[in-house]
N, C-alpha and C positions, 0 to 999 in steps of 0.2 A: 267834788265832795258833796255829799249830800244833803240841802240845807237843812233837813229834817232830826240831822244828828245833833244831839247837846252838847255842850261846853263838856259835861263829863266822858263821856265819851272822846273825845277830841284830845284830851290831857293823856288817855289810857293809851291812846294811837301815838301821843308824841313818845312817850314812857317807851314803849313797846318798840318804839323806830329805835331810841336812842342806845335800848340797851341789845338791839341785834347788832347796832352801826360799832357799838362798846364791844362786844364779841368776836365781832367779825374782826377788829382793830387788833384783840389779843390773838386772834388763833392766827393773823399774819407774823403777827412777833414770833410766837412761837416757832413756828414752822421757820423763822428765819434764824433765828438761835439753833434749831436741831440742825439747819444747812453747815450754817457758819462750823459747827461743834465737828460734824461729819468729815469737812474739809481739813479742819487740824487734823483729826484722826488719821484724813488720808496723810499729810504731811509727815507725819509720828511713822506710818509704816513706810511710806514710798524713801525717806530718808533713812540711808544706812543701818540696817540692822547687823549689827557688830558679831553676829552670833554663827556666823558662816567660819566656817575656818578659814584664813589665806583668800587675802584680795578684799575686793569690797561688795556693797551689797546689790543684790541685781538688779535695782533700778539705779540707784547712785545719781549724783549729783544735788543742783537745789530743788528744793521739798517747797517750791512756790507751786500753787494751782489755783489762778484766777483770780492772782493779786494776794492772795492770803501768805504770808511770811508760813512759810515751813522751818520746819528740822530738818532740813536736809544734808546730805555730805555723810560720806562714809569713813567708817576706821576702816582700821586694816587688822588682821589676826597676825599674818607671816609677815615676819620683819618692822623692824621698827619705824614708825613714819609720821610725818606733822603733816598733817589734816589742814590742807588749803582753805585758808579764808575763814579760817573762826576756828578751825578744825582743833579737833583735841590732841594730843599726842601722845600714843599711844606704844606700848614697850611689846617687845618679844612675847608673844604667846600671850596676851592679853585680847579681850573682844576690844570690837571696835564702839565708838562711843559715838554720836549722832552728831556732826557738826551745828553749833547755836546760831552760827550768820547764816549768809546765804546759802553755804553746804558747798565750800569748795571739796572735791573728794581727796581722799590719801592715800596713795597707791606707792610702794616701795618694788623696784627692779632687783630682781637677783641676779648674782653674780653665776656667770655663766662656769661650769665644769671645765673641769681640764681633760682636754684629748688624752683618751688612754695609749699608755707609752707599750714598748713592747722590750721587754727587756733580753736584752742580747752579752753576750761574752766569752770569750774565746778559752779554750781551755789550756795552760800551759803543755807545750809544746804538741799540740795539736796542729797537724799538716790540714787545710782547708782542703775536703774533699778525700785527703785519700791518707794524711797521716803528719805524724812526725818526723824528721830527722832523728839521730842516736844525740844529740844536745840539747836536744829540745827548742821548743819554739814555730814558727809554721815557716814552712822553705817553698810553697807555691800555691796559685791558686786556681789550680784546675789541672788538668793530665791529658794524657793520648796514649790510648792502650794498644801494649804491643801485643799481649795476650793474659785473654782471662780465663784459659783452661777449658771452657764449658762446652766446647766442641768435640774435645778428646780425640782430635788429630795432632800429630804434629808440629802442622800452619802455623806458623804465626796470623795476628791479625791483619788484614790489608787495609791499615788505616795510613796517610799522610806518605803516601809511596813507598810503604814499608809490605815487603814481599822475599818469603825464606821460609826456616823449619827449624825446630830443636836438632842434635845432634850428640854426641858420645863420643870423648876420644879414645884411643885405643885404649885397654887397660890391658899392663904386660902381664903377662902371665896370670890373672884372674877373670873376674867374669864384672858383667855389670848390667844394669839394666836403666828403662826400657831397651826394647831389642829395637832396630831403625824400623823394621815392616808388623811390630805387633798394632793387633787395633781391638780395643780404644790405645793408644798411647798414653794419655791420660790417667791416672787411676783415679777411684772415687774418695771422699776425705767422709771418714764416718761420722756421722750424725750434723753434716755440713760444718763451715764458717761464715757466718754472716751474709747469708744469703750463697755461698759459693761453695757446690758441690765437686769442684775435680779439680785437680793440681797436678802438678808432674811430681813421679815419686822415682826418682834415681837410686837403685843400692850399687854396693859397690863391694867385694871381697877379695883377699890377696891380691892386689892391684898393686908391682910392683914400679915404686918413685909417683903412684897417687893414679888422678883419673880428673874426670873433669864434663859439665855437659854447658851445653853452649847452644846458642842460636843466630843465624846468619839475621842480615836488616835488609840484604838486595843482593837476592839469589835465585833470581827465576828461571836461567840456562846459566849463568855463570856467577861468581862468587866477585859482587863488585861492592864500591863503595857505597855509605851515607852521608846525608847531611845531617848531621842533628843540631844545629847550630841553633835551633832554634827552643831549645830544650837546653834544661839547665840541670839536669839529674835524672836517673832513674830510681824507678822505688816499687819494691815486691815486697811477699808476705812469705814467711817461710819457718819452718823450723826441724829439729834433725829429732831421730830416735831414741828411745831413751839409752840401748847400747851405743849410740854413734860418738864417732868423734865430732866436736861443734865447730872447729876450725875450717872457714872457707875463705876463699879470693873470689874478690868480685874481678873482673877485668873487663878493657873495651880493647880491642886492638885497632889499629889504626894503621895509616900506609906508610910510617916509619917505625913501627914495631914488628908488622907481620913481612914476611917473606912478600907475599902477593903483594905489598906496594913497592919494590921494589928499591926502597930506601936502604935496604939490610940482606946479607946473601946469605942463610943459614947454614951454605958449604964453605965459602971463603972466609966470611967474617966468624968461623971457629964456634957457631951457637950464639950469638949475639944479636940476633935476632928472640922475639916475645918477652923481651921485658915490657910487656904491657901495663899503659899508665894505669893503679889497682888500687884497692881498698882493701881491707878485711875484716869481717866479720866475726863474731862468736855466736851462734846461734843455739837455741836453747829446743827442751820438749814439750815448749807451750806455742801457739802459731803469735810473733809478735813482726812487725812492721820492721821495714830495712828503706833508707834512703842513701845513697852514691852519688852526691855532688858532683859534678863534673869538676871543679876546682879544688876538689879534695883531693883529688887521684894522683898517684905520682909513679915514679918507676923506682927499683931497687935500688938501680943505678951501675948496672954490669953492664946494659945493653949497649951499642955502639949508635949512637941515636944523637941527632944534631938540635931535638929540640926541649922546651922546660916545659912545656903541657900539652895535652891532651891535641890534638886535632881534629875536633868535632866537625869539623864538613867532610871528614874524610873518614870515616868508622866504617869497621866491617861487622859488629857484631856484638854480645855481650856473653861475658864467659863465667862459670862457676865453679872454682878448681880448687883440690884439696892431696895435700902430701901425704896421707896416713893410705894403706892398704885399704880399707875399707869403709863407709861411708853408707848413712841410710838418711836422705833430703828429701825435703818437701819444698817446693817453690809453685805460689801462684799469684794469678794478678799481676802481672808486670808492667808496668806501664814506664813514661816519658813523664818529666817532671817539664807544664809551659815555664818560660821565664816568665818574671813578675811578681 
């Protein structure tokens, strides 16, 4: 200091120090209140804003930053939920409100969706696959075709050892069709059936004591047996003209009904042979479904025959017979009914 300065001067220096050192003292406060005020701030927004829809807010948790107590902790919007540790509780579709303690969050789990079903149901007397029976209800669940027409030959199909042809039996004194060498054999079914263009169409005129068309199961050079033991019905689609008569026999022959099994002598035993174990039919001028149980089938009961049913390891065939002169048929799709 310099001795030369006076006492007034000296007073003006301390004045002057006192009220920068006074200054300098507030503008630290200050600055330390606008910190302090900033960090709430931050606490007020980093803590749960309620205003999101569903879940919480994206910073979430406690709203502490460097000691300072926050507002931290979130609501929830979706579903109802108690807000951990101070948290508020919050209803159905309401914002979420800022937890007051530390800010535990509030978070609600939803319940998880139920697997979509597939809804299924059987239709009364609906055959799975291929049809009904005449009583309705289902009689099996899957087939084996013997023939589904769409060849327009003769053949049967060569499925499961099964090897033959359609056939015609004599008709007395009238006419009948198909001829054995026409080709297609087949005819075609106007304007389809459910995907199936050709069937066999049998007529029949003055046919005296009826007529009949038929198909062999194992007849490659000679006219022999089946097994179908493994098979529990047959079932084709069919229906007759609107002139026709609708009366048909279904029949299976077997090696104690036909001559060829040698069970029955159609010369000796006086005709007592072909009472073939049979069903019967009434068929109509619309194409509807036809199933033939193998347990259903029975004989008239003329024939001279040592057994009560059918002998399905031993079959030679399946047959389509009717008593009236004349006749106009439709048969297709023939299949084997699996057991099961």
């Amino acid at each position: 200091m310099d001795q030369s300065e006076t006492p007034q001067q000296l007073r003006r220096l301390r004045h002057s120090l006192a009220w920068s050192l006074c200054a300098c003292v507030c503008a630290s406060l200050f600055a330390c209140n606008v910190y302090d005020s900033s960090l709430l701030q931050a606490g007020l927004s980093s803590g749960g804003n309620g205003n999101n829809s569903g879940g919480s807010s994206t910073t979430g948790g406690a709203g502490n930053v460097a000691g300072a107590s926050g507002l931290g902790g979130s609501g929830a919007v979706a579903g109802a939920g108690q807000t951990g540790g101070g948290g508020t509780h919050v209803d159905m579709g309401e914002a979420g409100m800022a937890g007051v303690d530390t800010g535990g969050s509030s978070s609600t789990t939803g319940g998880s969706g139920g697997s979509g079903g597939v809804e299924s149901g059987a239709g009364a007397g609906g055959l799975v696959q291929v049809g009904g029976n005449s009583n309705g209800g289902s009689v099996s669940t899957g087939s084996s075709v013997i023939d589904d027409m769409e060849d327009q030959d003769r053949y049967i199909s060569k499925i499961d050892g099964r090897v033959g042809a359609w056939y015609l039996a004599p008709c007395k004194g009238g006419t009948q069709t198909p001829a054995s060498n026409v080709v297609p054999y087949m005819s075609g079914i106007s304007g389809g059936r459910s995907g199936s263009l050709f069937a066999l169409h049998s007529t029949a005129a003055t046919c005296s004591g009826g007529a009949l068309v038929g198909l062999d199961l194992n007849n490659k050079s000679a006219r022999l047996v089946y097994d179908a033991s493994k098979y529990s019905g047959v079932h084709f689609w069919a229906k007759v003209a609107s002139s026709s008569p609708t009366g048909v026999k279904f029949a299976m022959p077997d090696t104690h009904t036909d001559p060829m099994g040698g069970q029955c002598d159609k010369v000796t035993d006086a005709g007592q042979c072909y009472d073939h174990f049979a069903t019967s039919f009434v068929f109509t001028t619309e194409w509807k479904e036809y199933t033939a149980m193998f347990v259903d089938l029975s004989q008239v009961g003329w024939g001279n025959n040592k057994v009560d049913s059918l002998d399905v390891k031993n079959v030679y065939g399946i047959e389509l017979s009717w008593i009236t002169p004349a006749m106009d048929l439709w048969i297709d799709d023939i299949v084997f009914l699996n057991k099961g």
